[in-house]
C-alpha positions as CSV (number, residue, x, y, z in Angstrom):
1,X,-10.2,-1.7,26.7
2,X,-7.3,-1.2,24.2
3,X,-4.8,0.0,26.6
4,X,-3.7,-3.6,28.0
5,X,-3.3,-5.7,25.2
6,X,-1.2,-2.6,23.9
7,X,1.2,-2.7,27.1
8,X,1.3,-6.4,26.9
9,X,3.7,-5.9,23.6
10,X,6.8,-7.1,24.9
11,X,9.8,-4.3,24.9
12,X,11.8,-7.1,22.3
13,X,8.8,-6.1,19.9
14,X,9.9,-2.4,20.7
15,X,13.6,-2.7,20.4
16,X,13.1,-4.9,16.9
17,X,10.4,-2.8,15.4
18,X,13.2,0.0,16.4
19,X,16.1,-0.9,15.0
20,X,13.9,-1.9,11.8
21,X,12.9,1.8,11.6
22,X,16.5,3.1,12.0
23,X,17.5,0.5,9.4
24,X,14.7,1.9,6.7
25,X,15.1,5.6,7.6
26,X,18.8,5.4,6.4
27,X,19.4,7.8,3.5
28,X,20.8,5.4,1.2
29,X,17.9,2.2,1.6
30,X,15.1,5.4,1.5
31,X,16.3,6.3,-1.6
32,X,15.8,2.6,-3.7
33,X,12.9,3.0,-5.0
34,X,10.0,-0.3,-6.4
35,X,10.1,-1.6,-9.5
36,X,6.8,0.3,-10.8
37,X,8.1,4.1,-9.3
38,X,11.4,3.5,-11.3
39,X,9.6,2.7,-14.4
40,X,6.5,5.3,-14.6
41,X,9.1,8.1,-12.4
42,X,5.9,8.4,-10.1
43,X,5.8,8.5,-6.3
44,X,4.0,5.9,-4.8
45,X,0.5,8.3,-4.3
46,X,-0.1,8.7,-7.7
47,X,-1.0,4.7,-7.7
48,X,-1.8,4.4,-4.9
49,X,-4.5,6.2,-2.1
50,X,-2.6,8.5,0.1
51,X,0.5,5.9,-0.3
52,X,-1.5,2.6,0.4
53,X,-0.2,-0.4,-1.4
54,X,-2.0,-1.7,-2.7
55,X,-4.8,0.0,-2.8
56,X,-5.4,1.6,-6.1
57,X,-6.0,5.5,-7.6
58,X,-7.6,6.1,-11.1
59,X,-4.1,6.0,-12.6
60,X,-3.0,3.2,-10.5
61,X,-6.1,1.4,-12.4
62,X,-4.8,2.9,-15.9
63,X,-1.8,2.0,-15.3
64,X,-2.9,-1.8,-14.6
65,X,-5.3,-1.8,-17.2
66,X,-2.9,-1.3,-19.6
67,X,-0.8,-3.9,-18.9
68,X,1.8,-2.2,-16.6
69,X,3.1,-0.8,-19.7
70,X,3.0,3.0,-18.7
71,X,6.4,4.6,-18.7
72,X,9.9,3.3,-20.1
73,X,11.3,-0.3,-19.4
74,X,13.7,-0.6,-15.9
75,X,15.0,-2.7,-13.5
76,X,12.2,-5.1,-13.1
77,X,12.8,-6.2,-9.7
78,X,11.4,-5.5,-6.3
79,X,10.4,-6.9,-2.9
80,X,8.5,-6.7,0.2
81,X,9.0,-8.0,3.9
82,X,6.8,-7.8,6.8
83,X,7.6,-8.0,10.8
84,X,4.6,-8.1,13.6
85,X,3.6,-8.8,16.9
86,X,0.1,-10.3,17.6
87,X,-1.7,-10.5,20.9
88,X,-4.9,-12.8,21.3
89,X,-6.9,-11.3,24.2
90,X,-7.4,-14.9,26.7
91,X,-5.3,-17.5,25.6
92,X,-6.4,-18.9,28.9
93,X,-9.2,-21.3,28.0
94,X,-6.7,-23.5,26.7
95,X,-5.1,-26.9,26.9
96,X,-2.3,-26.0,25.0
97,X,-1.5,-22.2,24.4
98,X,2.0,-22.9,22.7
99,X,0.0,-24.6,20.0
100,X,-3.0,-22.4,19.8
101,X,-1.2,-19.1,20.3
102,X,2.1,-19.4,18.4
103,X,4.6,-16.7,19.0
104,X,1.8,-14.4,21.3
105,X,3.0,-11.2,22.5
106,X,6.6,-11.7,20.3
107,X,8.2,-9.9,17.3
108,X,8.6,-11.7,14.6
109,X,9.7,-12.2,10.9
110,X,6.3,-12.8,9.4
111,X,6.7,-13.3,5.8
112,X,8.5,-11.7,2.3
113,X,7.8,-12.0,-1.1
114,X,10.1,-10.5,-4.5
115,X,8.5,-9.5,-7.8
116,X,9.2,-9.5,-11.5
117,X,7.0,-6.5,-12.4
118,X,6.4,-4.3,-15.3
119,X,7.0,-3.4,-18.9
120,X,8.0,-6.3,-21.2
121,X,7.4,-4.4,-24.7
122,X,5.1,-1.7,-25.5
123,X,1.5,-3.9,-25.1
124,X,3.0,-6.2,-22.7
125,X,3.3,-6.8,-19.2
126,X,3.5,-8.6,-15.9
127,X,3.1,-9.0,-12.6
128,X,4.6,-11.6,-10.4
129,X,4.9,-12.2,-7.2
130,X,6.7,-15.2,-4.9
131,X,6.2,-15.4,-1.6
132,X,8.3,-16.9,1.5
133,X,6.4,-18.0,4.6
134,X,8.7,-17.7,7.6
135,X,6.7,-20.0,9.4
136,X,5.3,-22.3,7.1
137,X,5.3,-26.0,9.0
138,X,6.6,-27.0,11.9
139,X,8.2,-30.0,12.8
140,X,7.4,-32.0,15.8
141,X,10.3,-31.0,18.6
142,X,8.9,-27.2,17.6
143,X,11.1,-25.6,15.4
144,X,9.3,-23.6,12.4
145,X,10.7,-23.9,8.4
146,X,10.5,-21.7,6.3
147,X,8.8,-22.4,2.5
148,X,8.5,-20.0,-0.5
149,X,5.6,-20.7,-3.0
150,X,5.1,-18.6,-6.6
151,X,1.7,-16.2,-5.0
152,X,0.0,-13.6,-8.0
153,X,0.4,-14.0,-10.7
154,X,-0.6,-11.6,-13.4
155,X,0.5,-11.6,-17.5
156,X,-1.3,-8.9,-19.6
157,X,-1.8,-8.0,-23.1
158,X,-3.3,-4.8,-23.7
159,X,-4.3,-2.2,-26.1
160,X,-6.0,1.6,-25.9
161,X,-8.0,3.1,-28.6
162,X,-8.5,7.2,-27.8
163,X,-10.0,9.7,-30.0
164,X,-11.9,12.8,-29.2
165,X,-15.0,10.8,-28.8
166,X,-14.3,7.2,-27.7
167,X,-11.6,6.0,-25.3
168,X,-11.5,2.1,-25.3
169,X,-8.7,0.0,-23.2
170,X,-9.2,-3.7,-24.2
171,X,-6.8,-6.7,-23.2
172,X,-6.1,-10.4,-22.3
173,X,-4.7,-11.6,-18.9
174,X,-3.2,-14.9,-17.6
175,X,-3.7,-14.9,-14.3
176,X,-3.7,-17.9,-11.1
177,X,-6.5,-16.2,-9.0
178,X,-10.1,-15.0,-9.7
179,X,-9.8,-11.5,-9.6
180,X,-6.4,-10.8,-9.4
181,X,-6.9,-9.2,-12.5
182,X,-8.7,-6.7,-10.8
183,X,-8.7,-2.7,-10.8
184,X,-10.4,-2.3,-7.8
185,X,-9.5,-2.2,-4.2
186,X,-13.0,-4.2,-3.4
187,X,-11.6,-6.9,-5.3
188,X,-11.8,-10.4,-3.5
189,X,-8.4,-10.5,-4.4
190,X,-7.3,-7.0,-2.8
191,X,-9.8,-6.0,-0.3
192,X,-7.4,-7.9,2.4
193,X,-4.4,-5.8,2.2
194,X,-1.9,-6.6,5.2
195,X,-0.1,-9.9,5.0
196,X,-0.8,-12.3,7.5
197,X,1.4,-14.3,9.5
198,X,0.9,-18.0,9.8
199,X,1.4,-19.0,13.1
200,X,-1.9,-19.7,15.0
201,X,-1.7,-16.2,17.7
202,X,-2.3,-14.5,14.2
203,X,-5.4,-16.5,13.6
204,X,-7.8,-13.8,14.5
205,X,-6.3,-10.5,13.4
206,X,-8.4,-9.2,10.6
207,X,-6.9,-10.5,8.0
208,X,-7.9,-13.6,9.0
209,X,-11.7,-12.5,9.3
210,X,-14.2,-13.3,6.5
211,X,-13.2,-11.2,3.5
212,X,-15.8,-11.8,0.2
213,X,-13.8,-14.5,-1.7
214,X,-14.7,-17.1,-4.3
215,X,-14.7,-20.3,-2.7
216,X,-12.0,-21.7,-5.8
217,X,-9.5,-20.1,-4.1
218,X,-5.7,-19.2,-5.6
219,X,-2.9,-21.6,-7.5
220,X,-5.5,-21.9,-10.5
221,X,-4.5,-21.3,-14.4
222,X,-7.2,-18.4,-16.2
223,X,-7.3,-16.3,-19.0
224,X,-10.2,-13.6,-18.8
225,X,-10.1,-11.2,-21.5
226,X,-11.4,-7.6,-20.6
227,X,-12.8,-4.2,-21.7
228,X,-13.0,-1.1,-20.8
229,X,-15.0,1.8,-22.5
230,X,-14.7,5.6,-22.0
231,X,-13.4,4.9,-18.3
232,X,-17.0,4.3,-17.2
233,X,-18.2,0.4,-18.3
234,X,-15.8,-2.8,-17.5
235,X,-16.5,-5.8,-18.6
236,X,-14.2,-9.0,-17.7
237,X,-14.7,-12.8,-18.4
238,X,-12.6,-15.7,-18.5
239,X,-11.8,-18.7,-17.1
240,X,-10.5,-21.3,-14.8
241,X,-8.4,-24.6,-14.9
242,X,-6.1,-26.6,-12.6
243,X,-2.4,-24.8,-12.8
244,X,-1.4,-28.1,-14.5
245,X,1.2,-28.6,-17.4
246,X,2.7,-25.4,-19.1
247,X,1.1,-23.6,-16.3
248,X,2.0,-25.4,-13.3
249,X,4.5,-23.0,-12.7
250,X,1.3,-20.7,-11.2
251,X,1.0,-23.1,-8.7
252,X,5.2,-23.6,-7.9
253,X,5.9,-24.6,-4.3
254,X,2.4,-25.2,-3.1
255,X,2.2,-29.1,-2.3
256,X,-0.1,-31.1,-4.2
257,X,-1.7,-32.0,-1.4
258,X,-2.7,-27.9,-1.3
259,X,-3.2,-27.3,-4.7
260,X,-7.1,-26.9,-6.1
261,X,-7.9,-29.5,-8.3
262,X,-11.0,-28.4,-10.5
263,X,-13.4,-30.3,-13.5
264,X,-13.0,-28.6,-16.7
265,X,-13.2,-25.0,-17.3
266,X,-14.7,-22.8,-14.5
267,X,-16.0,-19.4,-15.9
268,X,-15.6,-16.2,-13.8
269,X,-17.1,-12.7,-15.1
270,X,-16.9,-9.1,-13.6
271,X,-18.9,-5.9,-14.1
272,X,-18.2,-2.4,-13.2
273,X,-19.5,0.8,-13.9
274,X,-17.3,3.7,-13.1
275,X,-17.1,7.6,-12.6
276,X,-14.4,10.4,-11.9
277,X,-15.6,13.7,-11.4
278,X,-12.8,16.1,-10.3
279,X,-11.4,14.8,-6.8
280,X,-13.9,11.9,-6.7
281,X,-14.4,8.7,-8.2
282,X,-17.2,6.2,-7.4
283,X,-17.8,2.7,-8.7
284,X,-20.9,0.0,-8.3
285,X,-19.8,-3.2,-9.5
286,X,-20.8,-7.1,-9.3
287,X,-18.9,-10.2,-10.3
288,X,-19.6,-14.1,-10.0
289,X,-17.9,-18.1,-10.5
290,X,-18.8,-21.0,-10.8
291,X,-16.6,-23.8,-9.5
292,X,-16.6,-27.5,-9.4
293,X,-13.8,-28.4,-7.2
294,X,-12.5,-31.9,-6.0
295,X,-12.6,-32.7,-2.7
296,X,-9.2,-35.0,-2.6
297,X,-6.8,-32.9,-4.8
298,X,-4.6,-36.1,-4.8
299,X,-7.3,-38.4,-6.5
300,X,-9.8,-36.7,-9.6
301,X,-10.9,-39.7,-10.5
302,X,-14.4,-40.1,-9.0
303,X,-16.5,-37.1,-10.5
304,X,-18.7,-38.1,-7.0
305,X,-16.6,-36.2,-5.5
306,X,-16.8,-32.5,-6.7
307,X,-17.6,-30.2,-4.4
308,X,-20.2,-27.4,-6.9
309,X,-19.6,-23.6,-5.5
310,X,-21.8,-20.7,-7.0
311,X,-20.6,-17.3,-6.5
312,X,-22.7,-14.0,-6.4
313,X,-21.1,-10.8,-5.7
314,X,-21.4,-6.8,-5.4
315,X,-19.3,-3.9,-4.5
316,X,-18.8,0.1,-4.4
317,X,-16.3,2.4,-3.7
318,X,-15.9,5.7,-3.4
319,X,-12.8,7.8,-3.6
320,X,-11.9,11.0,-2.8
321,X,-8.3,12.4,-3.4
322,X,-7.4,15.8,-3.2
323,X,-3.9,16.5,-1.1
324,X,-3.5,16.5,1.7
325,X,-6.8,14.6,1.9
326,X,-7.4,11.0,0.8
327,X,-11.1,9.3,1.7
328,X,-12.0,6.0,0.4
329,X,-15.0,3.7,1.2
330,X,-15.6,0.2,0.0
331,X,-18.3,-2.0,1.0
332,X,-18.7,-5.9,-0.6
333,X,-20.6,-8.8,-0.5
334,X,-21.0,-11.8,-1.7
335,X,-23.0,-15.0,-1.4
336,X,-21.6,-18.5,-2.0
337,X,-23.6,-21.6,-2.4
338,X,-21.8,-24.7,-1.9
339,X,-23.8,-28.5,-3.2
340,X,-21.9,-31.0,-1.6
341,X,-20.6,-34.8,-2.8
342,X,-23.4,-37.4,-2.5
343,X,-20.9,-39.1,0.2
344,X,-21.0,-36.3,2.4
345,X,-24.8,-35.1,2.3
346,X,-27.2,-36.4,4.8
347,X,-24.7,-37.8,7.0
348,X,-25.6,-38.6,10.3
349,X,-23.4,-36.8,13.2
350,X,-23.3,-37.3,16.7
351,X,-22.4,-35.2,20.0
352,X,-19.6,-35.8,22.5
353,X,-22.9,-37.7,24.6
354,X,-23.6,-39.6,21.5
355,X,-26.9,-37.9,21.4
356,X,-28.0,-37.7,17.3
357,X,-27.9,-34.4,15.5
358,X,-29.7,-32.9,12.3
359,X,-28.3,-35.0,9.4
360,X,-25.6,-32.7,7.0
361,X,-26.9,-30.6,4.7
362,X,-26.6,-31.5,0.7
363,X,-26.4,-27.8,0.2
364,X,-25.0,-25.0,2.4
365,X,-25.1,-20.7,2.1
366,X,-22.5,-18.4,3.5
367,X,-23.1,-14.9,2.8
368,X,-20.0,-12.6,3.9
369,X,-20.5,-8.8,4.2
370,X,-17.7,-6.4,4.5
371,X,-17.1,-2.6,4.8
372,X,-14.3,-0.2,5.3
373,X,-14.0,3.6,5.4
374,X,-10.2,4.7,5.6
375,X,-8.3,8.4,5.3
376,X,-5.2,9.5,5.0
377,X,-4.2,13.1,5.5
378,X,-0.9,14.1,3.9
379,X,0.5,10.6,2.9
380,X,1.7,10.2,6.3
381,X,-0.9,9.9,8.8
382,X,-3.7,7.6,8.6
383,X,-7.0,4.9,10.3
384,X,-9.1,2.5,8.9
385,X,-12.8,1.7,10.3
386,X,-13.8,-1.7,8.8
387,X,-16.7,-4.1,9.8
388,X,-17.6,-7.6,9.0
389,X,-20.1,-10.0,9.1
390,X,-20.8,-13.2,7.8
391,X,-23.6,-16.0,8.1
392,X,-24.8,-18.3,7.1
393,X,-27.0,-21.6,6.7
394,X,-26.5,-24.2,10.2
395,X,-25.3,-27.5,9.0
396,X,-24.3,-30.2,11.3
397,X,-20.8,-30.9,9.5
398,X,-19.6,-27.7,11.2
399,X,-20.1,-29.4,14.5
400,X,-16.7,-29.6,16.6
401,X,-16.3,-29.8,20.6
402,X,-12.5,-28.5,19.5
403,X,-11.4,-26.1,22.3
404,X,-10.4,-22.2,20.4
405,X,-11.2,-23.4,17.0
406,X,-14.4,-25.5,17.8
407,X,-17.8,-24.4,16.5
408,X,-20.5,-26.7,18.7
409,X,-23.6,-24.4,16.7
410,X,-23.1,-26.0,12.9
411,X,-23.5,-22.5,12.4
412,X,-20.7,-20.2,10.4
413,X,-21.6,-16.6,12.0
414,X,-18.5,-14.1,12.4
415,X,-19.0,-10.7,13.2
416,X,-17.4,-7.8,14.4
417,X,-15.0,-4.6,14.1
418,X,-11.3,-3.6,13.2
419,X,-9.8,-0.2,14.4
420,X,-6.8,1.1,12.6
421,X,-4.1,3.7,12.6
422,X,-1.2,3.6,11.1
423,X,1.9,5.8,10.2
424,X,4.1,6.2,6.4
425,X,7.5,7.5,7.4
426,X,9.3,7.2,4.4
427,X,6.5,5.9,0.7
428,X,7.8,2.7,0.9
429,X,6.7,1.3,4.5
430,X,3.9,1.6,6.7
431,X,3.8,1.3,10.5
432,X,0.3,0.0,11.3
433,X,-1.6,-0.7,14.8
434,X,-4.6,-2.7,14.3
435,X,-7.4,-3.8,17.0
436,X,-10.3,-6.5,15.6
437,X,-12.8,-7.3,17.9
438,X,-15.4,-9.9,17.8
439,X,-19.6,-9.8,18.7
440,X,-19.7,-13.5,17.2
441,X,-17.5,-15.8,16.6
442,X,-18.4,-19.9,15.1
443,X,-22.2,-19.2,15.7
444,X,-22.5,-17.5,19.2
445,X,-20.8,-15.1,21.6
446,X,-20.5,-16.7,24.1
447,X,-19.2,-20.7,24.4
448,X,-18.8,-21.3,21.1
449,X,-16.4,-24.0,21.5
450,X,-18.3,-25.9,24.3
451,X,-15.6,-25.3,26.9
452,X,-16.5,-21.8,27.8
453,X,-14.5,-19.8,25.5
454,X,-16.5,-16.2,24.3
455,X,-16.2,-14.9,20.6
456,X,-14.8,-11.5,22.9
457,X,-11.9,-14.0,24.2
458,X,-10.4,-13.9,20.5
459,X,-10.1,-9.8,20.2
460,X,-6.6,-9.2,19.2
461,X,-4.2,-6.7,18.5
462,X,-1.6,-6.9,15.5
463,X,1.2,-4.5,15.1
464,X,2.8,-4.6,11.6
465,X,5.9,-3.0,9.7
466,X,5.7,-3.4,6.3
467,X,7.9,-2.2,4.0
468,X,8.4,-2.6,-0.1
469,X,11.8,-2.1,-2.2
């Protein structure tokens, strides 16, 4: 089953990915090593699982937790680029596959992002990150543009008390997205790892399958303050405004027309309880928002118009690290409940025969449900294992006769597997293979769209090289 999408990879993806390879095995790019590695005089395993970016160790957490402050101030500077190739498995059913499959089966330039990272004095720190989109519009005789937007953002002040009998890191971060802040790799903000490209054949790799996020989404303004107590209890709570004034700059480059516009303060929290014994290191954990969010980010006038979101999460991982050996496994989910505006509630909806349907819903349910077991033997070799689901309540808002992207259910149901391998040459890149496939897709496996297209016609393959400076 995996075979033919695999020969269907163009040799151009070959002979790019290729002379990529060459370029980063060179001696002298090998040896220029990320902002973070030049300031702690680590290797990249020590923060992260068997070499994973960004996937975090116990020290990689440390190290964040303290506000990036570990080690002796360098060279803040580093970045990050990505290049794949993404194949949709029937981009048949169709009536235009230019549009709906941009750039299938061909190599390209996906996305790059530089960061201003690390220590700024002894309690302070940062991390920031700005992204370029290689294919962020496109304009109407084809041709792609390019935008760059500020992405994470992450300022930290931080403190440690340690004694023989109590061990207490405490801090303060500024941050633009809920749980950025973060330690662990089951994070909303972490547990999708690989950058995704934007045009439309990546739209069902799995990075673009449901991940546990809260529904307020990114280019926000927070300050959660934190605590954590003899490396076993976290506590974190803060939150949430519109990036607007002094902190607009957390939202630089995104159009307003993109930007989350929110009412007042919107409180986030997170709870973890933690344990490392030898080798292993488990952690059960749960976290939560509320968000009142406007549906026209360009007018926050009408308070009719909020859209109120009520986020309930839990997580786990375990990890176990022991060279050549790394194991981690992460499962997450999370439960959003959305009360619409009074103007869209109870709407009638119609259709394509004009025949009436259930009136909208004034409150919907999506529940998302994620796992992932990975391992990595020697820092070098590795495969991921990761399943998702999500559902949800059936709301005729969702209904669409849209060919590809329709949903003619109302319902939200996405379900199915990714299978992984990938390959760490040098610390600083990985080479990575992944295959997603789908039981459900929009509510139903088969016809989902109403014009005969099966949840199995969007199984895709996505080769990746990404590599960090």
């Amino acid at each position: 089953m995996i075979c033919r999408p695999i020969r269907s990879i163009r040799r151009g993806a070959s002979r790019t990915l290729g002379a990529l390879l060459v370029v980063l095995l060179l001696p002298g790019i090998a040896s220029a090593l990320p902002t973070f590695n030049r300031q702690t005089g680590q290797n990249c395993q020590a923060c992260h699982a068997g070499g994973q970016f960004p996937e975090l160790t116990a020290y990689g957490r440390l190290f964040k937790l303290t506000g990036y402050t570990l080690g002796a101030r360098t060279l803040p500077f580093a970045g990050m680029a990505v290049l794949s190739d993404s194949h949709v498995n029937n981009t048949s059913k169709s009536d235009d596959p230019k549009a709906d499959f941009q750039k299938n089966d061909q190599p390209i330039f996906a996305t790059a992002s530089v960061f201003a990272a690390g220590k700024i004095t002894d309690n302070l720190g940062a991390f920031l990150q700005v992204t370029y989109d290689n294919y962020a519009s496109q304009s109407d005789d084809g041709h792609f543009h390019g935008h760059t937007n500020v992405d994470n953002v992450d300022i930290r002040y931080a403190d440690r008390s340690i004694d023989a009998n109590h061990d207490v890191i405490w801090g303060v971060s500024t941050n633009n997205n809920p749980s950025v802040s973060d330690v662990w790799n089951t994070a909303a903000a972490w547990m999708q790892y690989v950058p995704v490209p934007s045009p439309t054949s990546s739209r069902f790799i799995d990075g673009s399958t449901p991940y546990p996020g809260f529904a307020a989404g990114g280019n926000l303004a927070g300050l959660t303050g934190y605590l954590f107590w003899n490396q076993t209890l976290y506590v974190e709570a803060g939150g949430y405004r519109s990036a607007t004034g002094p902190a607009s700059f957390m939202s630089a480059g995104v159009a307003d027309g993109d930007k989350t516009k929110l009412q007042g303060t919107n409180p986030y929290w997170r709870i973890a309880v933690s344990h490392d014994w030898g080798p292993h290191s488990l952690m059960v954990g749960t976290s939560g928002m509320n968000a009142d969010v406007y549906d026209d980010p360009l007018d926050t006038s009408d308070p009719s118009t909020l859209h109120h979101f009520r986020d309930l999460g839990v997580d786990a991982q375990y990890q176990y690290l022991l060279d050549p050996h790394v194991f981690t496994a992460q499962i997450a989910y999370l439960r959003d409940r959305q009360r619409l505006p009074a103007f869209l509630a109870g709407q009638p909806v119609f259709d394509v025969n004009g025949n009436p349907l259930p009136d909208t819903n004034a409150v919907d349910r999506t529940n998302v449900f994620r796992a992932k077991a990975s391992y990595v033997y020697d820092a070098h070799y590795g495969g991921s294992l990761s399943f998702f689901n999500q559902t949800g309540t059936t709301d005729s808002a969702l209904y669409d006769p849209t060919r590809v992207s329709g949903n003619i259910s109302g319902n939200p149901a996405v379900r199915g597997w990714t299978y992984e391998a990938f390959w760490t040459p040098v610390q600083y890149m990985r080479i990575g293979l992944q295959y997603t496939r789908y039981d459900k897709y929009n509510g139903a496996s088969s016809n989902y769209d109403g014009f005969g297209r099966n949840a199995s016609d969007n199984d895709s393959l996505f080769l990746y090289v990404w590599a960090a400076y």
